[in-house]
C-alpha positions in Angstrom: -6.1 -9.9 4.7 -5.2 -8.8 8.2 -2.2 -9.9 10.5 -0.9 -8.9 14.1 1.6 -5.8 12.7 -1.7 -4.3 10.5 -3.9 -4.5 13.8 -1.0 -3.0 16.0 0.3 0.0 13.5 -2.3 0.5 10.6 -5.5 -0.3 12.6 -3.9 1.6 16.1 -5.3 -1.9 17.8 -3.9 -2.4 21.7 -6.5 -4.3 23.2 -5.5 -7.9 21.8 -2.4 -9.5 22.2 -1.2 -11.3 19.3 -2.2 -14.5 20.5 -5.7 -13.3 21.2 -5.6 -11.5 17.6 -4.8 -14.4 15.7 -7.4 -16.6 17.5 -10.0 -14.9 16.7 -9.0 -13.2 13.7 -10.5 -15.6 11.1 -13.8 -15.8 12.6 -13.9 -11.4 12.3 -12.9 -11.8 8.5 -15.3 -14.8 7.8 -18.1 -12.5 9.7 -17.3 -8.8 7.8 -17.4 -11.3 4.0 -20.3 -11.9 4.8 -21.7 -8.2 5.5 -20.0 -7.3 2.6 -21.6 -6.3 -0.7 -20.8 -9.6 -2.7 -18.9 -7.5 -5.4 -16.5 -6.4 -3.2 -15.6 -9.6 -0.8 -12.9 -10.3 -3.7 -10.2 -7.4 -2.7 -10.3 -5.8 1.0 -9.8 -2.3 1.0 -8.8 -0.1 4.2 -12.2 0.0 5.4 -12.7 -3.6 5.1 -9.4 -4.9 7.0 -10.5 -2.0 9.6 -13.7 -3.4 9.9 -12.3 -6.9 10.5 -10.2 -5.5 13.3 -13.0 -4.1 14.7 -14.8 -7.2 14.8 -12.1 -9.2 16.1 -11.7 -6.7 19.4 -15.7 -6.9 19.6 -15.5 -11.0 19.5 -13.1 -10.3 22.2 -15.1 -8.2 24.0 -18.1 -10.6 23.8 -15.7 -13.3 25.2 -15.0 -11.3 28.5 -18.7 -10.3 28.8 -19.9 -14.1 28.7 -20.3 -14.6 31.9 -22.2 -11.4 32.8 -24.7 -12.4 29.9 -28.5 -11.1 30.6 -30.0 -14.0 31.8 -32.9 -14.9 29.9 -34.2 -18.2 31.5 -33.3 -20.0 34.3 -34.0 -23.4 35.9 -33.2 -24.5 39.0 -34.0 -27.9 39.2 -30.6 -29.6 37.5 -29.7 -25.8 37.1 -30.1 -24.8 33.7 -29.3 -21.1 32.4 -30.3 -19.6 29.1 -28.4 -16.0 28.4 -29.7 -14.0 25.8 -27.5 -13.4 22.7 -28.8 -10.4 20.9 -26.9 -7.3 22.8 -23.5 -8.8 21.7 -24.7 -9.5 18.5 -25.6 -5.9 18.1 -21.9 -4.9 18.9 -20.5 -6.8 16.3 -22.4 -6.1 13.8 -22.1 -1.8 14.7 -18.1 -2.6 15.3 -18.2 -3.7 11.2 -21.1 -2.0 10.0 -19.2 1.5 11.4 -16.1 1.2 8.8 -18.2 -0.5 5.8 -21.3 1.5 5.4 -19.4 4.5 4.9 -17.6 3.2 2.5 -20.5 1.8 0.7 -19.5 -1.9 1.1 -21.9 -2.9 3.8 -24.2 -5.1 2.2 -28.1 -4.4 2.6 -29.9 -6.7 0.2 -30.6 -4.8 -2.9 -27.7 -4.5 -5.5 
């Protein structure tokens, strides 16, 4: 679907490194399927394989903000942290939802 040379020149990608890109590549295709309508998860158009990129840099991204998670609960007896998970979801989801709801493949539920 997507490799390195489609993120770097297609895609205009330059914040992953190709080892980075094909780390977390399959995890950004595996999450944009699933957001796709289910009639259209068989051939990846442009917008598709964009929105995979996209993902992939915001899996990145949510990598390098881990540590500066909101803290949601904290003990500190045997110090236990909780951080809360629902801001980075929210920028995957709008880094993939941006290039398939325009082109009518994000899926919402009703066919």
């Amino acid at each position: 679907m997507i490799d390195y040379f489609y993120y770097t020149t297609a895609y205009g990608g330059k914040i992953l490194g190709e080892e980075e890109f094909f780390r977390l590549k399959g995890r950004a295709q595996r999450y944009v399927s699933g957001l796709m309508r289910p009639s259209s998860r068989r051939s990846w158009c442009e917008a598709a394989r964009f929105a995979a990129c996209a993902a992939a840099e915001a899996l990145h991204a949510q990598e390098q903000r881990q540590s500066g998670r909101a803290i949601q609960s904290e003990t500190v007896g045997r110090h236990s942290v909780s951080y809360s998970q629902a801001q980075a979801a929210e920028g995957l989801y709008a880094a993939a939802a941006r290039w398939l709801e325009p082109a009518g493949l994000l899926y919402q539920g009703i066919l």
